[in-house]
C-alpha positions in Angstrom: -47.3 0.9 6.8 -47.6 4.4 8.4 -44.3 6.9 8.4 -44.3 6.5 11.8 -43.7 2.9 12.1 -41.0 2.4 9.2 -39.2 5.4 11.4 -40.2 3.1 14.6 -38.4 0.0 12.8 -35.1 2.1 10.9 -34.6 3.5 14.6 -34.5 -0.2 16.1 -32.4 -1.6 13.5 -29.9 1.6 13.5 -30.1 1.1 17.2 -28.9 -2.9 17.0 -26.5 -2.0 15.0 -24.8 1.0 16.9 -24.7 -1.9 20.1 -22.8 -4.5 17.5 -20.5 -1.8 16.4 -20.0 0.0 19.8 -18.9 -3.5 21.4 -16.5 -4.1 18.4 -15.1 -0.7 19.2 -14.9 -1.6 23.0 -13.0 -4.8 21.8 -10.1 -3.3 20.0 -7.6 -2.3 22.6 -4.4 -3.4 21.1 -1.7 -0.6 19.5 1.0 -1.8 17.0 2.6 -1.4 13.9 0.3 -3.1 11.4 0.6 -4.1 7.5 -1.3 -3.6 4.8 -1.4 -5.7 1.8 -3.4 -3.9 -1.7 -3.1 -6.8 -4.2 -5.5 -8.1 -7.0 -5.5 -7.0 -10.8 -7.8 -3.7 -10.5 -6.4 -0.2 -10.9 -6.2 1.7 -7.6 -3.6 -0.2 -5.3 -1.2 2.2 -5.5 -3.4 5.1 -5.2 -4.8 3.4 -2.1 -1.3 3.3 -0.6 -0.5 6.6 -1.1 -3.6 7.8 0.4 -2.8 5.9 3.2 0.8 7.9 2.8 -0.9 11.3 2.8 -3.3 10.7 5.4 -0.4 9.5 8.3 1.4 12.9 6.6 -2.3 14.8 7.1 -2.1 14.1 11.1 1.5 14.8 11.5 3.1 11.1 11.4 6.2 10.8 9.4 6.4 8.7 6.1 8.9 7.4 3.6 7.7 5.7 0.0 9.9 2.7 -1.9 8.8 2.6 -5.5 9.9 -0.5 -7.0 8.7 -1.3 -11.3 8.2 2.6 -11.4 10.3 4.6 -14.0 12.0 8.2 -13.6 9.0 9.6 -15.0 6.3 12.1 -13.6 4.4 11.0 -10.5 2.3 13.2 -9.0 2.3 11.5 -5.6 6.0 12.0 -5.3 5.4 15.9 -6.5 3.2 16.4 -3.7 4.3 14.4 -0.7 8.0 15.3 -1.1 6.9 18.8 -0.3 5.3 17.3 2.5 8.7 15.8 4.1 8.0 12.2 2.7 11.4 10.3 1.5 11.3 8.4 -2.0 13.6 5.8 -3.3 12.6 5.0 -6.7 13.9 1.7 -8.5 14.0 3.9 -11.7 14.2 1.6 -14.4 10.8 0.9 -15.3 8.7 -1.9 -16.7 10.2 -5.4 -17.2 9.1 -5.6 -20.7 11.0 -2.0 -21.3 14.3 -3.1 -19.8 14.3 -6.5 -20.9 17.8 -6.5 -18.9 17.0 -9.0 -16.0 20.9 -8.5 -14.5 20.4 -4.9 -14.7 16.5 -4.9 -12.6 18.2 -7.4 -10.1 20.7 -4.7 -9.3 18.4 -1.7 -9.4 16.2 -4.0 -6.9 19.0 -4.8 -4.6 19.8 -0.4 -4.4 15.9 -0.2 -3.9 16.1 -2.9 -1.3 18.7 -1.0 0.7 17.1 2.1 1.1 14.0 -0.4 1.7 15.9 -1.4 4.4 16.6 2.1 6.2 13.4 3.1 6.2 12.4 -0.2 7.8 15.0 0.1 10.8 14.2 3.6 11.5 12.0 4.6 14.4 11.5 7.7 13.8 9.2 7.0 10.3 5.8 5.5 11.3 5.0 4.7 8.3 6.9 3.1 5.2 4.8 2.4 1.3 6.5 -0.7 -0.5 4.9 0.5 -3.6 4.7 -2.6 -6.0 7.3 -5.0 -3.7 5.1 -7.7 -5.1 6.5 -8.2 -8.3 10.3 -8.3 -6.8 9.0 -11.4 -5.1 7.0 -12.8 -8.7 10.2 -12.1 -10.6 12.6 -13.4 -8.1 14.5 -10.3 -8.1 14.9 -10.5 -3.7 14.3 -13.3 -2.3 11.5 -13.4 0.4 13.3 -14.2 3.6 15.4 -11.0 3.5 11.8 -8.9 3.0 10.0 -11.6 5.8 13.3 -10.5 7.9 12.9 -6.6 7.7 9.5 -6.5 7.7 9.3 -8.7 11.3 12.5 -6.6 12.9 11.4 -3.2 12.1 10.4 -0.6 14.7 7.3 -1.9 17.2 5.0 1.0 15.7 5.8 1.1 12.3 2.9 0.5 10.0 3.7 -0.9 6.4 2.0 -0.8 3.0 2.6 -3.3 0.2 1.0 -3.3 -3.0 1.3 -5.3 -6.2 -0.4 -7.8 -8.3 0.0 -11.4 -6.6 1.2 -10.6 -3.7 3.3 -13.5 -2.3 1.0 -16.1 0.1 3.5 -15.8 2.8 3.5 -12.1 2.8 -0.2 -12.5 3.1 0.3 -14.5 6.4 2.2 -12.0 7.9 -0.2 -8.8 6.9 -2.7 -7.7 9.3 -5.2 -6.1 6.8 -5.3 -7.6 3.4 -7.5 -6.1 0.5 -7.5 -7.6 -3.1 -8.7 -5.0 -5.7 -10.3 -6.4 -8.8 -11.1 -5.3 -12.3 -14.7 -4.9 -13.4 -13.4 -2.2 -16.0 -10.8 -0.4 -17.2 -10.4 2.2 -19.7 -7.1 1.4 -21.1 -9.1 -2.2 -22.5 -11.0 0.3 -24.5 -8.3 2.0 -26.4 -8.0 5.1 -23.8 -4.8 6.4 -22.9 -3.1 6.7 -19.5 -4.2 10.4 -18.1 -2.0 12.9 -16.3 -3.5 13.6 -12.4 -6.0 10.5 -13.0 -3.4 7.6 -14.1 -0.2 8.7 -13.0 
């Protein structure tokens, strides 16, 4: 087969496709708040939501991050997009297996929760990261019709990001966009440490 005709044939087939993906593009007409659901048990779901964080921050949209599981240590998100405007409220207390104090998570959830809340009846923040809700749901630390509530009453344009391992099936129902990250690797499995600027 000459140059000429494989060009011929790449042309055709970029051309079919441009017309399939131009008439998708005609089809989408509708503007709302949307949420995003990063579940699965690969690394990255958090990253993932707080690219989504810096890139509403990157074309001027306002943002505000909930971290729930996540400790008072170092994170290099939070270093960043706080000098960016971005609100945290960080649960603070850490892993599960650390605290080992259900009583004491339940409360630091419900403080989470309420700032949760605020963000989620403000109409001025466009976009609001539930990083690693999940879990508050797997350890029955909120219960789900309070988070169903918020998340369905808050502003018309407000998108939302969960993330978390096993995210809850109704939660699913209710996210417009839902991506499950999976594990085909990890370091850590190999005896590797987790890495400043890479990990956390």
């Amino acid at each position: 087969m000459s140059e000429q005709l494989k060009q011929q044939q790449h042309q055709a087939r970029q051309q079919r496709l441009k017309a399939q993906v131009d008439a998708a593009v005609a089809r989408a007409t509708i503007e709302k708040g949307l949420i995003l659901v990063l579940t699965g048990n690969g690394k990255g779901k958090s990253t993932a939501g707080f690219g989504t964080v810096a890139r509403a921050v990157g074309h001027g949209l306002t943002a505000a991050v909930v971290q729930f599981i996540k400790g008072s240590w170092d994170c290099g998100e939070r270093n960043l997009l706080q000098q960016h405007g971005v609100e945290f409220a960080v649960m603070a207390t850490g892993f599960t297996w650390d605290t080992q104090d259900r009583a004491a998570d339940m409360a630091a959830a419900e403080r989470a929760w309420l700032e949760a809340e605020r963000f989620l009846a403000d109409d001025s923040i466009d976009l609001v990261l539930l990083d690693e809700l999940t879990y508050m749901l797997t350890f029955h630390y909120l219960p789900l019709e309070r988070i169903e509530q918020a998340l369905l009453q808050r502003p018309a344009k407000q998108h939302i990001v969960i993330t978390g391992r096993a995210c809850h099936r109704r939660l699913i129902e209710l996210a417009d966009t839902v991506s499950e990250v999976q594990v085909v690797k990890h370091a850590f499995d190999n005896g590797v440490k987790a890495q400043r600027g890479l990990d956390w």
